[in-house]
PLY file of the C-alpha trace (Angstrom):
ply
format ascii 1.0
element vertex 97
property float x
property float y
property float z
element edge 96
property int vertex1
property int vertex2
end_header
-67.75 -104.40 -81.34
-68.78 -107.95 -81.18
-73.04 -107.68 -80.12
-75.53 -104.99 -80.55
-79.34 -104.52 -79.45
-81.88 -103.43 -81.39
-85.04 -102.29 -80.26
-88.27 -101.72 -82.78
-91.76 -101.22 -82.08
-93.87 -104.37 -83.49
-97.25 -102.15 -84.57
-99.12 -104.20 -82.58
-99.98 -103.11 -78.74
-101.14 -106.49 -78.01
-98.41 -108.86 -79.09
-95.91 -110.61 -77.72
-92.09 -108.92 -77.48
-89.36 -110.66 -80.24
-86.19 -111.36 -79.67
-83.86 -112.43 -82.98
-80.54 -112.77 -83.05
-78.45 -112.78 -86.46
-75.41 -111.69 -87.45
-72.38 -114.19 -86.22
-70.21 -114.57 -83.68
-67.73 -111.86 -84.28
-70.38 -109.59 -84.77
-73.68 -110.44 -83.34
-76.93 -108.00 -83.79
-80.16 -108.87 -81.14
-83.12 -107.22 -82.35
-86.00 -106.72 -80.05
-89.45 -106.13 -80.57
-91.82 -104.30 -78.38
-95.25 -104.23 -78.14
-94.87 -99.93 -77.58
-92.48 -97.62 -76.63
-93.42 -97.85 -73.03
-91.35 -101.20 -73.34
-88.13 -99.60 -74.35
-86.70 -99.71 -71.20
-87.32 -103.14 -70.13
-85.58 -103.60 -73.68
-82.94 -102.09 -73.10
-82.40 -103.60 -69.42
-82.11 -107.01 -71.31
-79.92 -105.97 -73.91
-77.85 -104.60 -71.41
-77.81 -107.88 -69.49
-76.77 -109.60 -72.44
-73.79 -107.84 -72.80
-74.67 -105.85 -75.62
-72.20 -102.95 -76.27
-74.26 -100.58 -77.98
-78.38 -99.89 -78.08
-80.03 -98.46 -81.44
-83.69 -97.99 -81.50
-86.05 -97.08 -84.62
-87.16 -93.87 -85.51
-90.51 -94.88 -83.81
-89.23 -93.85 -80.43
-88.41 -90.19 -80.90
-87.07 -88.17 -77.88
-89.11 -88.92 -75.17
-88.28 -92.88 -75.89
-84.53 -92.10 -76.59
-84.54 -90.22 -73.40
-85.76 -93.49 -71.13
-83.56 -95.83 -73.10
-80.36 -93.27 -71.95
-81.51 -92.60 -68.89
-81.93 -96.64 -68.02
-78.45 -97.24 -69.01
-77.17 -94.93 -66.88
-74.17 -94.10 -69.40
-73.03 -97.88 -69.41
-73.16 -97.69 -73.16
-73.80 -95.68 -75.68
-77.60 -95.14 -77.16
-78.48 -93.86 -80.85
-81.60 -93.43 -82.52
-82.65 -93.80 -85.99
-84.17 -90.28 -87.16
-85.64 -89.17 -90.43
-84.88 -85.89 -91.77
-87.52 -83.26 -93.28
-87.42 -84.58 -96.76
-88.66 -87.97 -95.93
-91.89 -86.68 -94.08
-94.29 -87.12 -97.20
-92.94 -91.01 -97.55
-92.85 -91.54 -93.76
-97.12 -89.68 -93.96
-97.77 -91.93 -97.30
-96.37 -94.84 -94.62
-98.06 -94.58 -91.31
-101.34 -92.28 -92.16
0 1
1 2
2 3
3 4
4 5
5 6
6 7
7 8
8 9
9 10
10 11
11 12
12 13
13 14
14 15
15 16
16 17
17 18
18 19
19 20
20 21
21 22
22 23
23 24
24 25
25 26
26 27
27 28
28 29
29 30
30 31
31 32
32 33
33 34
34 35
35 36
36 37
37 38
38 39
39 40
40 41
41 42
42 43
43 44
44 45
45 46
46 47
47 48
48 49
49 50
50 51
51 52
52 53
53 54
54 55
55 56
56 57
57 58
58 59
59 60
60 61
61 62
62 63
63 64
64 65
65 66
66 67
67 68
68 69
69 70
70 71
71 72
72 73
73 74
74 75
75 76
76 77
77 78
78 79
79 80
80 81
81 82
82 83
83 84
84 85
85 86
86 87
87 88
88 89
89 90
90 91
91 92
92 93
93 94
94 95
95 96
């Protein structure tokens, strides 16, 4: 694998999406961050025209936003999701709450 997308939420509805790319040139990671969810597929078109070979998004998106990143790429490449199990639900409330 030689790029990868990223997609994260920024926590802020307003702002502006990011785009960062690190890594290096055998293995290149572009992270992009979205304003909300609702932006995950636009996202993922882009990574996707950048010839990214994979999509991960955060644990933000849960199954509803995993569901329109898969269902944009049509199967072109693969999607994953970062997911937290039940143990980490009283950091993850201590977090967000």
């Amino acid at each position: 694998m030689q790029k990868w997308g990223f997609i994260y939420t920024l926590g802020d509805e307003d702002g502006a999406v990011r785009r960062d790319v690190i890594g290096s040139p055998a293995c290149e990671l572009i992270c992009v961050g979205i304003p909300s969810v609702d932006g995950a597929a636009e996202a993922a078109r882009g990574l996707m025209e950048s010839g990214v070979q994979l999509i991960e998004l955060c644990g933000a998106f849960e199954a509803e936003g995993l569901a329109a990143v898969k269902n944009e790429v049509e199967g072109k490449i693969p999607v994953g999701a970062v997911f937290y199990g039940g143990d980490a639900a009283s950091g993850l409330h201590r977090l967000f709450s």
